[in-house]
N, C-alpha and C positions, 0 to 999 in steps of 0.2 A: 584811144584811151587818154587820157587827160593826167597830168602828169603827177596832179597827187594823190595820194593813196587813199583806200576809206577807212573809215573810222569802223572796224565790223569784229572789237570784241564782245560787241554783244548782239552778234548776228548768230551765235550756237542756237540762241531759242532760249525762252525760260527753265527747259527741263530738259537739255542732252541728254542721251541717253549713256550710262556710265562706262560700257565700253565701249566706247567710240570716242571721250573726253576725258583730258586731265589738262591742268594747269597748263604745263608744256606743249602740248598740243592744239590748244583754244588759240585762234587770230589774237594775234599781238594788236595792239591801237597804237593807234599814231605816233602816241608819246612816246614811246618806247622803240621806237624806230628809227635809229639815232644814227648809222652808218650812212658816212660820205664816201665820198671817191678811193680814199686811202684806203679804209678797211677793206674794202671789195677789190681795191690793187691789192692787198696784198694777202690776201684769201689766194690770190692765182702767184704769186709769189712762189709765197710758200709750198702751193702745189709742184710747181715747178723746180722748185730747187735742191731736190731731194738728190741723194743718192742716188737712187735707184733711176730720177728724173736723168741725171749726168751720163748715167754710167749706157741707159737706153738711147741720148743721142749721140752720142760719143762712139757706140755702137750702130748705129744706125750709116754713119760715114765710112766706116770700115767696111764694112760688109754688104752696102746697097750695091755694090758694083760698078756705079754711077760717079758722074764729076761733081767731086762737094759741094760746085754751087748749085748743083739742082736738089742735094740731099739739103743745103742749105735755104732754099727757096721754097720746098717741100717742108719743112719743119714752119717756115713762119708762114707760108699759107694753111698750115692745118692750125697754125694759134688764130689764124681771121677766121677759119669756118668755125671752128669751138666758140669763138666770140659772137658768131650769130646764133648760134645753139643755143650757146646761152641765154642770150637775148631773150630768146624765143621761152627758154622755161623758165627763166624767171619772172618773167611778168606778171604770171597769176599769180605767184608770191608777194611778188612787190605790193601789188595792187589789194589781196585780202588775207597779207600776213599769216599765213597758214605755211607747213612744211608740204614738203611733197609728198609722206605716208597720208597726209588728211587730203592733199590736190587728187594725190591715187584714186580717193574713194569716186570725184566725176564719172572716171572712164568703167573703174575697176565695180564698181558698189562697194555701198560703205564695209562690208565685209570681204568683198573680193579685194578689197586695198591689201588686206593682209599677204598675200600672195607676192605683188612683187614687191612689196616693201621687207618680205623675208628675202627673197631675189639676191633687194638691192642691202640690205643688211650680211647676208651670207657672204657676197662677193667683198664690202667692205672690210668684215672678218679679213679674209685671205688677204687683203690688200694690208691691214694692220699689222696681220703677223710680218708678212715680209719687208714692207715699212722699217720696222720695231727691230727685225736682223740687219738690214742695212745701216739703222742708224748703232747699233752694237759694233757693228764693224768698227766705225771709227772711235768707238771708246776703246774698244783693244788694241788700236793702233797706241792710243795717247799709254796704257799702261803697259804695252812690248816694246818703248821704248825705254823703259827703266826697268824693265825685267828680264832678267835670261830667258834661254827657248835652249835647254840640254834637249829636247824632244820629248813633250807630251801627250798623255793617254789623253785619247778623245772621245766623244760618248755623239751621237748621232753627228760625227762630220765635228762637232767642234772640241776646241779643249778646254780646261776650265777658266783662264781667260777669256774667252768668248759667252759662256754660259755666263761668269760673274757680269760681263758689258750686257747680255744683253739683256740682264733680271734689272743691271739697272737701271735700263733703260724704256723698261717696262712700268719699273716702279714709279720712275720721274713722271713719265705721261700717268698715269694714274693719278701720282701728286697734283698734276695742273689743271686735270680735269677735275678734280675735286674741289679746285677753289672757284669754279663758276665759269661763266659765261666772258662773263667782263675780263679775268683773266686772261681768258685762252684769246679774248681780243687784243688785250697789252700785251701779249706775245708775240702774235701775228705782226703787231705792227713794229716790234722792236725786231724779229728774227725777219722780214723779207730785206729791207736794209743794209743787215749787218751781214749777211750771207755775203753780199754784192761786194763789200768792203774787202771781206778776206779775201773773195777769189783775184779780182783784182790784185791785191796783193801778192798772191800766190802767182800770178800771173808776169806780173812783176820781178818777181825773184828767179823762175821759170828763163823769163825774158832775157835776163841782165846776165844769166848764165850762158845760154842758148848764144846770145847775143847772134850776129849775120845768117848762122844755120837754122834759126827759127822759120823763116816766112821758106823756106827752101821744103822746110818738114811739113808748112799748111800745104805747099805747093804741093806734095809729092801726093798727100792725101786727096786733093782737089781733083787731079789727074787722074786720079781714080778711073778707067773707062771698059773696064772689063765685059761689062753688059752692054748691048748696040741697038740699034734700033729700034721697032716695036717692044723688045723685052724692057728698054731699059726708060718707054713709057712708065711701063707698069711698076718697074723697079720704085719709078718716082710716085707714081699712085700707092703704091704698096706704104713707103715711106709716111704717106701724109695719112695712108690710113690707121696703120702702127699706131703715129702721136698721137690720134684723135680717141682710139682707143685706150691709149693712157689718160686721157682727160675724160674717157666717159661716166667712170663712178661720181664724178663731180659735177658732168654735164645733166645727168638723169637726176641726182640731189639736189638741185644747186638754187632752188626754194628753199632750203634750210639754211640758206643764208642771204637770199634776195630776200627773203622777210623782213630783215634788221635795214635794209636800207632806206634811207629817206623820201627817193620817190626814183621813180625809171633813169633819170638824167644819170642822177651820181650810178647808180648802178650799172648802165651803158659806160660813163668815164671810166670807173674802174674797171670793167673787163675789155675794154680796151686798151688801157696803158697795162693792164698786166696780162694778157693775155702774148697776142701779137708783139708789143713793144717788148713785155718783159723780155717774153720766148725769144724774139732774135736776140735781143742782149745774152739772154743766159748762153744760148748756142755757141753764139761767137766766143766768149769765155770759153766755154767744154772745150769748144776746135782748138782754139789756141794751147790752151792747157795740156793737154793730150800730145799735142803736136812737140809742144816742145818739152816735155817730159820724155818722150818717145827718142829724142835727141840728146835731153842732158844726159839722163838721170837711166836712162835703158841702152846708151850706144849707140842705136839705131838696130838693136837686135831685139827678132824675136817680135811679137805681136805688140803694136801698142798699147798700155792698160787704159780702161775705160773707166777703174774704179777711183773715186779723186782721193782718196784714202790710200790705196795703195802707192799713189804718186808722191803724197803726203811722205807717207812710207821709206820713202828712197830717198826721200831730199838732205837726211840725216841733218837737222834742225831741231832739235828737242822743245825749243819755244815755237816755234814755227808748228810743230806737231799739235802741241796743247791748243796751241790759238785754232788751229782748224778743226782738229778732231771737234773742239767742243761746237764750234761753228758748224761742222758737219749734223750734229747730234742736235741742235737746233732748227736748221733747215729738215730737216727729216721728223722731228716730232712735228714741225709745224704740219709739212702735209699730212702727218696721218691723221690730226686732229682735224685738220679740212675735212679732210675725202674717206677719210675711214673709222672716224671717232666718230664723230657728230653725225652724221647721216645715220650710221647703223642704231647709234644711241635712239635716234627719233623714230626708227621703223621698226626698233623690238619695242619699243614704248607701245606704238600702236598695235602690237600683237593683245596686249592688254591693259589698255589705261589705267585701269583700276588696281592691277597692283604691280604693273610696270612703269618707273617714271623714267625720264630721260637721263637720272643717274643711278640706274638702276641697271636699265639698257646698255649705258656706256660701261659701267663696271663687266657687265656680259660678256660685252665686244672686248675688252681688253684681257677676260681671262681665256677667251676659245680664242684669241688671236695669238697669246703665248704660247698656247699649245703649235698653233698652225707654225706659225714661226724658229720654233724650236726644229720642227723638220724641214725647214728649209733649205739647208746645204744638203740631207740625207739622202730629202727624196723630190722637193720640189723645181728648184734650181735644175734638175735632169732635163726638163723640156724646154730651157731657156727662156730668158726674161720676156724677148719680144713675143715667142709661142705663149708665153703666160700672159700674157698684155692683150694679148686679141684675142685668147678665149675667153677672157673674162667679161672683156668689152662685150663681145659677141652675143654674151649670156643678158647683157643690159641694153643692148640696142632697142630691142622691141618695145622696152618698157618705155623708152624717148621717145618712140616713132608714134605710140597710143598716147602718149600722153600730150604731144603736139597736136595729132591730130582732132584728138577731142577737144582743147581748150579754144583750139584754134576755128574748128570746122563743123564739130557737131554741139559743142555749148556756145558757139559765135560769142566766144568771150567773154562769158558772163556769167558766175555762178552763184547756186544758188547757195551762201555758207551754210543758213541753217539745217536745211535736208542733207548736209553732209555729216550733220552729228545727232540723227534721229532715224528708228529702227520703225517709223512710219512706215504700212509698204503702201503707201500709196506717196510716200516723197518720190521724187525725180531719180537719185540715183540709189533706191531700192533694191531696183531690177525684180528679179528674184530670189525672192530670201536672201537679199542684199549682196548676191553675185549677179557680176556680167560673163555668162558664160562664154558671149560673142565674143567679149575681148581676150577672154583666156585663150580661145581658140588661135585668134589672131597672135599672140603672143606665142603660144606653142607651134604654130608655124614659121612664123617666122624666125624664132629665137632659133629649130630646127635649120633651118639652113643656114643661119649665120655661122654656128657651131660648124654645120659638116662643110661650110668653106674654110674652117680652120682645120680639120683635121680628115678630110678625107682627098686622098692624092690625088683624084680627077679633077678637082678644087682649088687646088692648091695655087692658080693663077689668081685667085681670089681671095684667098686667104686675108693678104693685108688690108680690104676694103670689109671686111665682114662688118664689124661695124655700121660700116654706111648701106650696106647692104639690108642686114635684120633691122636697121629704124626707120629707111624706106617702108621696104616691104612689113613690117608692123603696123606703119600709120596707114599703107594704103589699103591693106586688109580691111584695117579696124574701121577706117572711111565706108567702105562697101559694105560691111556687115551692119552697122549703125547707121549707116544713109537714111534710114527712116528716123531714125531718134533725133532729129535735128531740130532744135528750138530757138522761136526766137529771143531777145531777151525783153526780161520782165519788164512789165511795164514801172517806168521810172528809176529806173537804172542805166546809169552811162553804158553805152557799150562801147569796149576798147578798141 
């Protein structure tokens, strides 16, 4: 493929058909594809710097059993395989500006898109609500420092401090997303930065306390070696499959933002410096952070805390408080806006063009995410973040694994736009009455055992891989099922 993009906003056809098209959904042209290196760094940023990003590797070193620097060499080779994922799915984006509910329709047909682009919307959902509580967290931190706690009545797990942080922090992402596109990009670009600044800082103050006993506390965690042999393979396998499942609602969308970019180059730059590069940076921060919080600020008793809020918490710094909390509350709206606004926005969109838009969609996603979110210390938090991180992944794998395999191996790179927004049944990806029921199949199997390697106990050596497991065996299904539908490309068309 050739490295600039085509011009194919008026490859829908003269006359789309109207659900299957709106504004938001039509290939963007060239002009409009304005994203360099930076923005696409800090799309994974942002992903990465969340709360709940901190609080999962920070966890992950405690508990793998393992010597931190294999937990440590597991986390940044799962940020290089995410970065070829990516690679891999955004191209078709790059290349004919479309999101991934309309890329859906290739594999899925143009009404079988609706299926996993619900999937990929539902799972977003969950991932917003509990986003939307972690970033609440550190607004209660900034107002329980200026508030007493005689002990209050609490209503699902939280108190009314909590409910006020997290309505308004519900409210705020709503606020940003209401002002467009361009916004929620001036954010991105100003919150992956300024994240970087405070932890550092934080780190710093950490440090200077800690002072000689700090690298003694990374040590101690390092040393970690509880797990032996063959087990503690897998411990590291496990590890790197964990992260990869935290990046998968982003890896399966992640044409809802290689669209905007300029051409393949900047988009490969930036999922490289923010993928991999970011990731070991942000790691190394968490370790350290952790480490000597566990030393200053806890004694050296008791569990070390994983949540950067709660560490916030102890430093008993009232400036220091405000400056992170609010810094916290920005790293965390950022990724929800990445990974759980914007994608679900574009895939209830396509449930109905016509009288769904993408702010229409996104106001959706952010009221059933309040909800979902609300019960999150009640009842969700019960199965733990990492058990929540790999079912959800697990439930999205499939839909990567068909959706590589098709752009890849049975459209040989080449689509056609127009037949993806025309109820034609004699266009290409019709099928039948515009479902692929081969690929549903292939998704239902596979999706099936990526799940029961998350939760069923004979499995459970496999649990951290599930991921990689359900987009394997998705794509190689979908490959064997479709092995007859493989075309070549049109004539007069580059193929990539």
């Amino acid at each position: 493929m050739t490295d600039a993009v085509l011009n194919t906003h008026s490859d829908v056809g003269s006359d789309p058909h109207p659900t299957l098209h709106n504004d938001d959904l039509a290939p963007l042209p060239a002009a409009q594809r304005r994203w360099g290196p930076f923005p696409i760094f800090n799309v994974w940023t942002n992903d990465v710097q969340s709360l709940a990003g901190y609080t999962l590797a920070a966890s992950l070193f405690i508990t793998a059993g393992i010597n931190g620097w294999w937990v440590f060499a597991a986390i940044v080779l799962s940020g290089a395989f995410v970065n070829l994922l990516v690679n891999l799915s955004g191209t078709p984006s790059v290349r004919y500006g479309i999101p991934y509910a309309v890329m859906a329709r290739a594999s899925m047909g143009v009404r079988g898109a609706r299926f996993p682009a619900l999937v990929r919307g539902v799972v977003g959902i969950f991932w917003y609500g509990a986003q939307t509580y972690f970033a609440s967290t550190a607004v209660a931190l900034a107002i329980n420092a200026f508030v007493a706690d005689p002990g209050r009545a609490t209503f699902l797990g939280m108190d009314w401090v909590d409910w006020l942080s997290y309505t308004v922090v519900a409210v705020l992402q709503i606020a940003l997303f209401a002002r467009g596109i361009v916004w929620i990009e001036r954010f991105l670009n100003f919150a992956g930065p300024a994240v970087y600044v405070v932890m550092i800082a934080l780190l710093a103050v950490i440090w200077v306390q800690a002072g000689d006993q700090l690298l003694p506390a990374v040590g101690a965690i390092f040393d970690n070696t509880e797990v032996q042999g063959w087990a503690a393979v897998g411990a590291f396998v496990g590890v790197m499959g964990t992260m990869i499942a935290y990046f998968s609602a982003v890896v399966v969308n992640y044409g809802d933002f290689a669209r905007f970019a300029r051409d393949e180059r900047s988009m490969r730059i930036g999922n490289f410096t923010g993928l991999p590069v970011s990731l070991a940076l942000f790691t190394f921060l968490s370790l350290f952070i952790t480490a000597g919080a566990f030393i200053v600020l806890q004694n050296g008793q008791g569990e070390p805390l994983t949540n950067p809020a709660d560490i916030v918490g102890l430093v008993g710094n009232p400036v220091l408080t405000i400056i992170a909390a609010v810094t916290f509350v920005v790293a965390t709206i950022g990724i929800n806006l990445v990974a759980n606004f914007i994608p679900p926005a574009y895939d209830l969109a396509n449930l109905a063009p016509s009288r769904i838009s993408f702010r229409t969609g996104g106001l959706l996603t952010a009221a059933a995410g309040f909800v979902i979110g609300g019960l999150w210390v009640a009842m969700i938090d019960e199965i733990g973040l990492p058990t929540f991180v790999d079912t959800l992944g697990a439930l999205l794998a499939p839909l990567y694994g068909v959706l590589i395999a098709d752009y890849y191996i049975i459209q040989r790179r080449s689509v056609r736009v127009a037949e993806l927004f025309t109820m034609d049944p004699d266009a290409r990806y019709h099928y039948r009455h515009g479902w692929n029921v081969r690929a549903l199949v292939a998704i239902g199997l596979a999706g099936t055992f990526s799940l029961a390697a998350v939760w069923v106990p004979a499995l459970a050596d496999l649990s951290g891989i599930a991921w990689v497991i359900g987009a394997a065996l998705g794509g190689a299904l979908y490959t064997a099922l479709l092995w007859h539908h493989r075309t070549a490309a049109p004539a007069g068309e580059t193929n990539g």
